[in-house]
N, C-alpha and C positions, 0 to 999 in steps of 0.2 A: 044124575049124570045123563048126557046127551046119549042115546042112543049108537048114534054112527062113531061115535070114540071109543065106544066097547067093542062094536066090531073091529074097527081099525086098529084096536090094541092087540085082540086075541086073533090076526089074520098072520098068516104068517109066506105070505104071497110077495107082501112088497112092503119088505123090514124097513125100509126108509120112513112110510105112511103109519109104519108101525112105530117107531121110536116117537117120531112127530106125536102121536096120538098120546104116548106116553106123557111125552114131555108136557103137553098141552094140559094132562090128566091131575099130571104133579101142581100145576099151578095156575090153575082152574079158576079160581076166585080173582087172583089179579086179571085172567082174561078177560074175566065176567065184569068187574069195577072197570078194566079198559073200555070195553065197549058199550056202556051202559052207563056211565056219570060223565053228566056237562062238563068236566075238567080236564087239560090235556097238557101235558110240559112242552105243547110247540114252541112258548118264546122259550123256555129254557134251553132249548133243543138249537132254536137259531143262534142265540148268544156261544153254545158251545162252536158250532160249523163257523161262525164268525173268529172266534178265539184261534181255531184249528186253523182256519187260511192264512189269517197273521202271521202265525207261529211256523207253516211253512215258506209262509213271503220272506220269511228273515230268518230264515236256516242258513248259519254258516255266515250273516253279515256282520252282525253287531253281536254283541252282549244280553245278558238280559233286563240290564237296564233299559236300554232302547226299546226292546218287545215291551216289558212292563209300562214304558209310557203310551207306544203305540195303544196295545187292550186298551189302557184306562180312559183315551182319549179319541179312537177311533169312533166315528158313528155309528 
């Protein structure tokens, strides 16, 4: 384990940096595969933010028949 994450867990100065450290500590291996393998869900990521605009472009217009053609058909 990183050094500064055991301080920052057992400091009890600025509980915020503390939790953080915790949290960070609990899942640690996904950090570590995040920052460390060539692979990234950013088009997944955009396709979601894409989905989401739609879905509040047409809040309250239509149905979800209309939203479901928009998603399938938008660019």
């Amino acid at each position: 384990m990183l050094t500064w994450i055991e301080a920052a867990t057992s400091t009890t100065d600025l509980p915020s940096l503390r939790h953080f450290a915790q949290h960070l500590e609990r899942d640690l291996d996904a950090v570590t595969a995040g920052l460390t393998l060539p692979w990234n869900s950013g088009v997944v990521e955009g396709h979601v933010n894409r989905i989401k605009m739609l879905k509040r472009q047409m809040f309250g217009r239509a149905g979800f028949a209309l939203l479901r053609k928009r998603v399938l058909l938008a660019p």
